[in-house]
C-alpha positions in Angstrom: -18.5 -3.6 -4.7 -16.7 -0.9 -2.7 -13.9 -1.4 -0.3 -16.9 -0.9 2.6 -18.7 -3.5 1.7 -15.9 -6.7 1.4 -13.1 -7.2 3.3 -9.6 -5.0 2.5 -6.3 -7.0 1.0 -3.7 -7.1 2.7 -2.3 -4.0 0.5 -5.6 -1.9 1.0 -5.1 -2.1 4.9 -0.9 -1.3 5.0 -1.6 1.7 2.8 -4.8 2.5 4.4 -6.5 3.2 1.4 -9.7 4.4 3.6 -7.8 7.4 5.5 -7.9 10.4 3.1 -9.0 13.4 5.2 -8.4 15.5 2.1 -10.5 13.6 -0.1 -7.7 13.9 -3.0 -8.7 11.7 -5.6 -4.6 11.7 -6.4 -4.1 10.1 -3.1 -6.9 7.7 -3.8 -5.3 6.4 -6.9 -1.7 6.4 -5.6 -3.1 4.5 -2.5 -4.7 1.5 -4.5 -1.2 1.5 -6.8 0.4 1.1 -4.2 -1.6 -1.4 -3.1 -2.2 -3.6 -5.5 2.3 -4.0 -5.6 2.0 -4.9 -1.9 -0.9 -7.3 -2.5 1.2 -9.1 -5.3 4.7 -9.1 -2.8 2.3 -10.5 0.0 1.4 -13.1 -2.8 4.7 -14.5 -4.0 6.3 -13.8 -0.4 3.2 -16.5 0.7 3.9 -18.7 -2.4 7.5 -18.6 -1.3 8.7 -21.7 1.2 12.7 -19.6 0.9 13.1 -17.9 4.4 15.4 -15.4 2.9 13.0 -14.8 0.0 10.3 -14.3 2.0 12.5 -11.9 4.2 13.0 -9.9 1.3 9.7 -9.8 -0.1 8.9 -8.4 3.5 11.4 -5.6 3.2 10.4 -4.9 -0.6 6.5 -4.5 1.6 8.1 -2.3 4.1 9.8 -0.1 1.3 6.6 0.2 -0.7 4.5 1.1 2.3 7.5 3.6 3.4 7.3 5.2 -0.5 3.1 5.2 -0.5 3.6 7.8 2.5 6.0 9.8 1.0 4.3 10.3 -2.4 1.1 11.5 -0.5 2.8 13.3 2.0 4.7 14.9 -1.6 1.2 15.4 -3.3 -0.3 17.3 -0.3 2.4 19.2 1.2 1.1 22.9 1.8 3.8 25.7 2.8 2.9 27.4 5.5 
């Protein structure tokens, strides 16, 4: 089954695993990676009834999602 056909985790959406204008299939793999970490911090940060664990898992999602864009913005940066 492909992403189009069942509904995106969590992870797939904050990456937004579907957006790759490029069609890089580097940027495809490092998109799911990255997704499947924030899928598992979304789990235990869930699982988790600690308000400042769950504040942490939330910043370890922000991080993640904040490194995702840099390694693609890395992998396809073009000089001009």
């Amino acid at each position: 089954m492909t992403v189009d056909q069942r509904e995106m985790t969590y992870g797939e959406k904050a990456v937004g695993l579907t957006f790759n204008p490029s069609g890089d299939p580097v940027v495809n793999d490092m998109k799911r990676d990255y997704a499947k970490i924030i899928d598992e911090l979304n789990n235990l940060r869930d699982a988790s009834s600690n308000e400042e664990q769950r504040r942490l898992f939330s910043v370890a999602i922000t991080e993640a999602q904040s490194a995702q864009m840099w390694a693609v913005k890395a992998r396809t940066w073009k000089l001009e």
